[in-house]
C-alpha positions as CSV (number, residue, x, y, z in Angstrom):
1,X,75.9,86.7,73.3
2,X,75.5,84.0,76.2
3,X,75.4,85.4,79.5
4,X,77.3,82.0,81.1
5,X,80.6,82.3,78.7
6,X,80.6,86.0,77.4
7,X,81.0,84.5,73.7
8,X,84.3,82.9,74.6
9,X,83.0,79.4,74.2
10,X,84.7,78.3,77.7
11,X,84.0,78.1,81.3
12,X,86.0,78.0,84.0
13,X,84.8,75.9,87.3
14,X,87.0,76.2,90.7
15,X,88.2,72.6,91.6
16,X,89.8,71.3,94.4
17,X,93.5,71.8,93.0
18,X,93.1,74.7,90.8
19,X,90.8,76.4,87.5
20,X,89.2,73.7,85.3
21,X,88.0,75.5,81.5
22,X,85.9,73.8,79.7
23,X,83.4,74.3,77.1
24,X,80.1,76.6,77.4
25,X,77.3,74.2,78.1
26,X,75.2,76.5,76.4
27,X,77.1,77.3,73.4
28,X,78.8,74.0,73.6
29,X,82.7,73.7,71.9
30,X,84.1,76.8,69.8
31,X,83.5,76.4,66.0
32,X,86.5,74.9,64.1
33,X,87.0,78.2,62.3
34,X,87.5,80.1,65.5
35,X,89.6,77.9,67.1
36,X,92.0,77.9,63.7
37,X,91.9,81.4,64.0
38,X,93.2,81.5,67.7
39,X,95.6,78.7,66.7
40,X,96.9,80.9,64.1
41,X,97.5,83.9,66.7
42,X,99.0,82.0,68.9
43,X,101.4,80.4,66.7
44,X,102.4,83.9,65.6
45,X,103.0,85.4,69.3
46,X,105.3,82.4,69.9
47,X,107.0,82.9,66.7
48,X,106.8,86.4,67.9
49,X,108.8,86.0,71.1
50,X,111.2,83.1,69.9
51,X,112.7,86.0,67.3
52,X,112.6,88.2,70.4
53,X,115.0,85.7,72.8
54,X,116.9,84.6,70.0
55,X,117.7,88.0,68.2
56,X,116.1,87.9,65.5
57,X,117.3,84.1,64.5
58,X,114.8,82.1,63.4
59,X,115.5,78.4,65.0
């Protein structure tokens, strides 16, 4: 596991305004099959929480 990233693929610098991520320079960019598979979790917690607000309603 890379000591700079801790196997997340991503970086976070402190700018002048605020956090900027971007990818390991070690490991370089996340492997399309990892990011699919945090697109795919993602997409399911915000699925998750519309049903939550809208009561179970799918919009």
């Amino acid at each position: 596991m890379c000591k700079l990233c801790g196997g997340t693929y991503r970086v976070a610098y402190k700018g002048a305004i605020g956090r900027l991520v971007k990818a390991c320079p070690t490991c370089g960019p996340a492997p399309e099959h990892i990011r699919k598979a945090r697109r795919e979790l993602l997409d399911k917690k915000i699925a998750d929480a519309e049903m939550k607000l809208l009561g179970g309603d799918a919009a």
